[in-house]
TILUMMI-378470 format. One record per residue (C-alpha): residue in one letter; x, y, z. Coordinates in steps of 0.2 Angstrom, whole numbers, plus 5000, padded with zeros to 4 digits. Last residue first. Layout:
TILUMMI-378470
AXYZ ...
END
This chain:
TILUMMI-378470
X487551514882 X489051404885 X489051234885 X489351134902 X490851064905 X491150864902 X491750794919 X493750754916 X493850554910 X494450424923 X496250394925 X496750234921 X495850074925 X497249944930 X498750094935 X497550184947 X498750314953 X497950464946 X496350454947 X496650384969 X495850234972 X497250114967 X498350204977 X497650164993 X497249974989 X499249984985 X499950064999 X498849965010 X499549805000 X501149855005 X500749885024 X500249715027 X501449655017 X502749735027 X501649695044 X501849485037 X503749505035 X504049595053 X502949475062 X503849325052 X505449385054 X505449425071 X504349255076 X505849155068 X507349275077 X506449215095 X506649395104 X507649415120 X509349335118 X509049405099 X509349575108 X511049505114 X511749505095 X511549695094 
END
């Protein structure tokens, strides 16, 4: 394991792995928060009223 750090500068590593996680995170997130019943800030939006019957 240590000889793969022969290859790959340990800072750029970190820092490409650390800015795709928070890449992905707020992708999660944005994904989530369009969804009824994932949006924690707004809340679910109310049901469509249903027509009246006749």
């Amino acid at each position: 394991m240590w000889r793969i750090w022969l290859l790959f500068d340990p800072r750029r590593v970190l820092v490409a792995l650390s800015v795709f996680l928070m890449t992905l995170a707020l992708l999660i997130h944005f994904i989530l928060l369009s969804t009824d019943r994932f949006n924690w800030i707004e809340g679910p939006r109310p049901a469509p009223a249903a027509s009246a019957p006749r």
